[in-house]
C-alpha positions as CSV (number, residue, x, y, z in Angstrom):
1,X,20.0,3.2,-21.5
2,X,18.9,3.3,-25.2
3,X,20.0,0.3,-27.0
4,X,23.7,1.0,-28.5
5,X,24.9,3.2,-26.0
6,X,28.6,3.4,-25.2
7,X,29.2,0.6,-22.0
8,X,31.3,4.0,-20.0
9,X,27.5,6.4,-20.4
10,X,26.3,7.0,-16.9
11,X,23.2,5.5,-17.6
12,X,24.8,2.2,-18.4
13,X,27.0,2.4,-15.3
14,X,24.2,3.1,-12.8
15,X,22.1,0.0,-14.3
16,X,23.3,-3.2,-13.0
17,X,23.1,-1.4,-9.3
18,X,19.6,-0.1,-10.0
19,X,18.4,-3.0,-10.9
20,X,19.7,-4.9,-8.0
21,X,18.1,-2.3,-6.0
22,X,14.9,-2.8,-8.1
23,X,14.8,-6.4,-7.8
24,X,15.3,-6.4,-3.9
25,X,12.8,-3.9,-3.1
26,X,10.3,-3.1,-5.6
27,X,9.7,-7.0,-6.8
28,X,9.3,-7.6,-3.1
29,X,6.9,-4.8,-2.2
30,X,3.5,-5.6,-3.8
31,X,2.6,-1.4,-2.7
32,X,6.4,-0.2,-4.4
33,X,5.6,-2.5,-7.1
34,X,2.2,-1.3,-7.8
35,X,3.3,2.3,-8.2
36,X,6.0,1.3,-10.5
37,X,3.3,-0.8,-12.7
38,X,1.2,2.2,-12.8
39,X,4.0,4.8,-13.7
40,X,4.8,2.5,-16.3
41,X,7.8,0.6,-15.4
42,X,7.1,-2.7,-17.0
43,X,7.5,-1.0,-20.4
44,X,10.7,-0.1,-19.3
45,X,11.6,-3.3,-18.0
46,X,10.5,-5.1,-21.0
47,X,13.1,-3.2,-23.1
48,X,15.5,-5.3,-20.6
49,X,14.1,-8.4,-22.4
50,X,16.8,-8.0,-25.1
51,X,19.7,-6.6,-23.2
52,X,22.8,-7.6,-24.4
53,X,23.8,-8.9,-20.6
54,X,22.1,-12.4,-20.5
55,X,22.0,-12.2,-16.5
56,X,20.2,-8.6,-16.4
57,X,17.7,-10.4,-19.4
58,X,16.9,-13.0,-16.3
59,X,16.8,-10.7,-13.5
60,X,13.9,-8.4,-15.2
61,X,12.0,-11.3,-17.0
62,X,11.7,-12.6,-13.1
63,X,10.6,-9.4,-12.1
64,X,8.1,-9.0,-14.2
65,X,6.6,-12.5,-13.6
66,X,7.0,-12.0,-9.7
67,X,5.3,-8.7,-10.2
68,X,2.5,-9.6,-12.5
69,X,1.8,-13.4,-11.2
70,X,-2.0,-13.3,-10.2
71,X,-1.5,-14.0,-6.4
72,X,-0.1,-10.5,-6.1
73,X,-2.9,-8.7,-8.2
74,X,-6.3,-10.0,-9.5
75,X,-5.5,-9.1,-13.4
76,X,-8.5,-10.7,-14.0
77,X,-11.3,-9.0,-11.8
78,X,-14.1,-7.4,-13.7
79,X,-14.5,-4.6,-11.0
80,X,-11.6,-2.3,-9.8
81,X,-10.5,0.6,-8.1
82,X,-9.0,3.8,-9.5
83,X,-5.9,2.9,-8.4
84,X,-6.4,-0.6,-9.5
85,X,-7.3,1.1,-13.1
86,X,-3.9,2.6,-12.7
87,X,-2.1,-0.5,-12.3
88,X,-4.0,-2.2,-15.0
89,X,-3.6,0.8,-17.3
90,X,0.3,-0.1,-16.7
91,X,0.2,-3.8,-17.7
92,X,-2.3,-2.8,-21.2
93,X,0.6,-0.3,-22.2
94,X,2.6,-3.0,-22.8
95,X,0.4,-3.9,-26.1
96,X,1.7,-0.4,-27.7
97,X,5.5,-1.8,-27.1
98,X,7.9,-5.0,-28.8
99,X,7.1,-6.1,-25.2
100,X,5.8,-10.1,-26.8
101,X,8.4,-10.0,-29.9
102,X,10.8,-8.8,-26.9
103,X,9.8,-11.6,-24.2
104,X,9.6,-14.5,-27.4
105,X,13.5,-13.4,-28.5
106,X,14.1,-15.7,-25.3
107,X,13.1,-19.0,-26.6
108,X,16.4,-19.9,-27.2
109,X,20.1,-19.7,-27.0
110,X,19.4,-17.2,-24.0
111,X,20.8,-19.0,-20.9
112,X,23.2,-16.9,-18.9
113,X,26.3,-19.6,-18.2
């Protein structure tokens, strides 16, 4: 949900269960997690980065690094597939995003508990 929306919108409701669903299947599934890179999900989930819920902050932060650690895709290969291009095409939209000023609001004062 856009940042300032009312806690009772339906997209706020629906977000903690989605991303529960998210983070059991698609962080676990390098082929679901792949087509979620290349559709552009880790913009979306970098807009979690700054969520005012400290525990969903955590929960897509370790997505992303699950998703993007280089045991589950060569980031760094100088040849690639389409759909390779895809998924790299997926992680470089994050340069037109807040996605590092997002991830760096972390550094402190940021642990759930």
């Amino acid at each position: 949900a856009p940042h300032g929306t009312p806690d009772e919108h339906p997209l706020n409701k629906c977000l903690i269960p989605f991303l529960a669903l998210f983070y059991l299947s698609h962080v676990k599934s390098w082929d679901l997690a792949r087509v979620f890179i290349a559709r552009g999900g880790l913009v979306s989930l970098s807009n979690l980065f700054v969520h005012d819920n400290l525990y969903l902050r955590s929960q897509a932060i370790d997505s992303f690094m699950q998703m993007t650690q280089p045991e589950a895709f060569d980031w760094f290969s100088e040849t690639w597939s389409e759909s390779e291009s895809h998924t790299r095409k997926g992680m470089y939209d994050l340069l037109k995003t807040p996605f590092l000023a997002n991830l760096l609001a972390n550094r402190t004062s940021t642990f759930p508990g």
